[in-house]
C-alpha positions in Angstrom: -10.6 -37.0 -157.3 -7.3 -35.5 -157.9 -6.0 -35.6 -161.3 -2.3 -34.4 -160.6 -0.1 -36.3 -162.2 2.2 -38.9 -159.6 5.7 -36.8 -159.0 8.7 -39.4 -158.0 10.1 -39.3 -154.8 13.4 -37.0 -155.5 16.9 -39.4 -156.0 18.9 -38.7 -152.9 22.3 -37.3 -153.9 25.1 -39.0 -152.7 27.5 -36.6 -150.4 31.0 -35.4 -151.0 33.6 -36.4 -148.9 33.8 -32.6 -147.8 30.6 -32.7 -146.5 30.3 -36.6 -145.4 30.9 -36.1 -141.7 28.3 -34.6 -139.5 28.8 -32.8 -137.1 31.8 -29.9 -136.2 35.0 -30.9 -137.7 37.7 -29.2 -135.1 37.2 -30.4 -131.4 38.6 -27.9 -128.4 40.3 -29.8 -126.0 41.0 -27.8 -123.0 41.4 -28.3 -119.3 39.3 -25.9 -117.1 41.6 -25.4 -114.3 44.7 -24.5 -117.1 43.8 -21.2 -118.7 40.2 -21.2 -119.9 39.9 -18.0 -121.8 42.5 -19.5 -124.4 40.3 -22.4 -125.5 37.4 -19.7 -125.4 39.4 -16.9 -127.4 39.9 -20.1 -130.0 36.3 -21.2 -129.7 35.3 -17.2 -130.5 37.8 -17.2 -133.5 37.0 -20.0 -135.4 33.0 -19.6 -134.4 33.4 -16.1 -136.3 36.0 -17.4 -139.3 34.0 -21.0 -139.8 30.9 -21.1 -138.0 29.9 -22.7 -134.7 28.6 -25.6 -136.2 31.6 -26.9 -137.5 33.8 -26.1 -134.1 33.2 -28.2 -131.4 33.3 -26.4 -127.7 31.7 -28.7 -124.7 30.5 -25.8 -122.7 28.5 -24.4 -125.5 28.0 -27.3 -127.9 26.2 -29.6 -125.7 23.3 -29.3 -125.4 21.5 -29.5 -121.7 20.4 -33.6 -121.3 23.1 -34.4 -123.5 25.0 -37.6 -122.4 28.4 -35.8 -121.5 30.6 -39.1 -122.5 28.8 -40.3 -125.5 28.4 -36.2 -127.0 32.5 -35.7 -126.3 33.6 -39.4 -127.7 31.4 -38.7 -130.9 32.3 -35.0 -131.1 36.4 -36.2 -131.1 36.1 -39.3 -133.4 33.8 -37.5 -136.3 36.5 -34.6 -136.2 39.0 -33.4 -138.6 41.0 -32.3 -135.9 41.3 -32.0 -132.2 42.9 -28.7 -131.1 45.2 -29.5 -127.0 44.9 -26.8 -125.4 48.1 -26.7 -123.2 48.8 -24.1 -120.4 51.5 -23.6 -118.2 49.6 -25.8 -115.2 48.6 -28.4 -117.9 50.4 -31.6 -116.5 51.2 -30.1 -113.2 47.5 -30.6 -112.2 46.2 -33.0 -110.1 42.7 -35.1 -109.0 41.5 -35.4 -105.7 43.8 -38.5 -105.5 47.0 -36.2 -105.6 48.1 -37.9 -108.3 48.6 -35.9 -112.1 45.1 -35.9 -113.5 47.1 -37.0 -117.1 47.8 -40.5 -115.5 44.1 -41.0 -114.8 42.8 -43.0 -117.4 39.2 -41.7 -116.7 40.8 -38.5 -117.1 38.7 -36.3 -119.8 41.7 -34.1 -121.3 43.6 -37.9 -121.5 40.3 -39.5 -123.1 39.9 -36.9 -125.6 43.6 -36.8 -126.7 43.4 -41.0 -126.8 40.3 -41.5 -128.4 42.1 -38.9 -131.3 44.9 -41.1 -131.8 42.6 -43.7 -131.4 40.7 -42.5 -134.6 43.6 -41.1 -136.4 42.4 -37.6 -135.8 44.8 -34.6 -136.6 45.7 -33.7 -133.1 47.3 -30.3 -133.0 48.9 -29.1 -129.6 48.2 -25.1 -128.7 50.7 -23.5 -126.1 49.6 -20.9 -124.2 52.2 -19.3 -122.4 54.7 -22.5 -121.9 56.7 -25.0 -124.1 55.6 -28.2 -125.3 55.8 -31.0 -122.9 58.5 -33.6 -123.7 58.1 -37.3 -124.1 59.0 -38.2 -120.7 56.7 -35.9 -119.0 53.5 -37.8 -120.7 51.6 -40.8 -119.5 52.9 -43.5 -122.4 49.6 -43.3 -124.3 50.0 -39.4 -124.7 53.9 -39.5 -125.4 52.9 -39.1 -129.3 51.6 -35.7 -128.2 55.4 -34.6 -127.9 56.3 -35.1 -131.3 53.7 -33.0 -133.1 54.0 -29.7 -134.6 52.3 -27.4 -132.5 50.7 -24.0 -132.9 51.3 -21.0 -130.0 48.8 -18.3 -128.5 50.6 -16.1 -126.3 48.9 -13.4 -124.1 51.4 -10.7 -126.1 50.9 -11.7 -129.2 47.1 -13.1 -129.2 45.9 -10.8 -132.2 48.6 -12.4 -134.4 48.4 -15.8 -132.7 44.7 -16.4 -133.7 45.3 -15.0 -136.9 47.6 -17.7 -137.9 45.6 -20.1 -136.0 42.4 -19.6 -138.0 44.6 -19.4 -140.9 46.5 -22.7 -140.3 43.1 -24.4 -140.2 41.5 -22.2 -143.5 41.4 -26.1 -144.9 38.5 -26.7 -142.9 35.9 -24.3 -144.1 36.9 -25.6 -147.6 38.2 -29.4 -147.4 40.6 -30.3 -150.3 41.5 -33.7 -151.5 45.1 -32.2 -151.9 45.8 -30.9 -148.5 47.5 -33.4 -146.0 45.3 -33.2 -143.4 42.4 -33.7 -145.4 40.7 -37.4 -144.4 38.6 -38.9 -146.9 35.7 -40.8 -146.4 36.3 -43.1 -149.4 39.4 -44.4 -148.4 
C-alpha cells in the first residue's frame, strides 16, 4: 500500500492577454505570382527577430494534411496582424477567367484581406517595388486597404527596409496594453 500523501491536482493559471491567443500572431499575405521572395525575405526576418511560431507563412506553417481553408481562415482571424504583400503585378493579375483575380470572391489574397477586416485584424499593406493601390483600383470590400498606412521593402534598400519592418512590429514579441495595436482579449 502506498502511504504518499494525496497531492492536489495543480490550480490552472489563468492566461494574460499577451499570451491568450494561440497560435502565430502576424499572418503573411502574399500572392505567388507577385514577387515571392519579398513575403519570404519577411517570413526569414521576423522568423529570426520573433520566432516562427508566432509568424504565420502558408508554405511553411502548414502542415502536410492540413485543411488549406480552415488552417488560413484560423491563422488570419487569431492574428494580431496581417502583413499585404503588394508587388508591382498585384492587381494586374488575373484567373483563368481573364478577369482580375482581386474581384474573385474565392480569391485567396481577397479572402485573407476580408476575413482581417472581417475580424478587425491590423492589416498593414507592404510595397514592394510599386505604390499603394488607390481606392478605385480595389474591389469595394478591399477599398479600406487604400487608406492604411503602409510599410515599403524595396530591392535597393531591403537591408534597411526589413530593419524598420521588424522594428515596426517589435510590439509583437512583447504585447503592451499601451500600444495601439495591441487587441485585448478582455475587452
Amino acid at each position: 500500500m502506498d502511504s504518499s500523501p494525496l497531492v492536489p491536482p495543480p490550480v490552472p493559471v489563468p492566461a494574460s492577454p499577451a499570451s491568450a491567443r494561440p497560435g502565430p500572431r502576424v499572418f503573411i499575405n502574399y500572392r505567388t505570382s507577385d514577387e515571392p521572395f519579398g513575403a519570404a525575405l519577411i517570413d526569414t526576418a521576423l522568423c529570426e527577430r520573433f520566432g516562427c511560431d508566432t509568424v504565420f507563412f502558408a508554405p511553411r506553417s502548414l502542415a502536410p494534411g492540413t485543411c488549406f481553408s480552415a488552417g488560413i481562415l484560423d491563422a488570419v482571424a487569431g492574428a494580431s496582424v496581417v502583413l499585404v504583400v503588394i508587388g508591382p503585378r498585384w492587381l494586374q493579375a488575373v484567373g483563368r477567367s481573364g478577369r482580375p483575380r482581386l474581384e474573385d470572391p474565392g480569391d485567396w489574397v481577397r479572402r485573407e484581406i476580408v476575413e482581417a477586416f472581417r475580424h478587425d485584424v491590423c492589416v498593414v499593406p507592404v510595397l514592394l517595388n510599386c505604390e499603394l493601390p488607390a481606392e478605385y483600383q480595389l474591389p469595394v470590400p478591399l477599398a479600406r486597404l487604400s487608406t492604411l498606412q503602409y510599410l515599403r521593402l524595396h530591392h535597393r534598400n531591403t537591408g534597411a527596409d526589413l530593419e524598420r519592418l521588424v522594428r515596426e512590429l517589435g510590439w509583437i514579441a512583447s504585447p503592451s496594453p499601451d500600444h495601439p495595436l495591441f487587441k485585448s482579449e478582455i475587452s
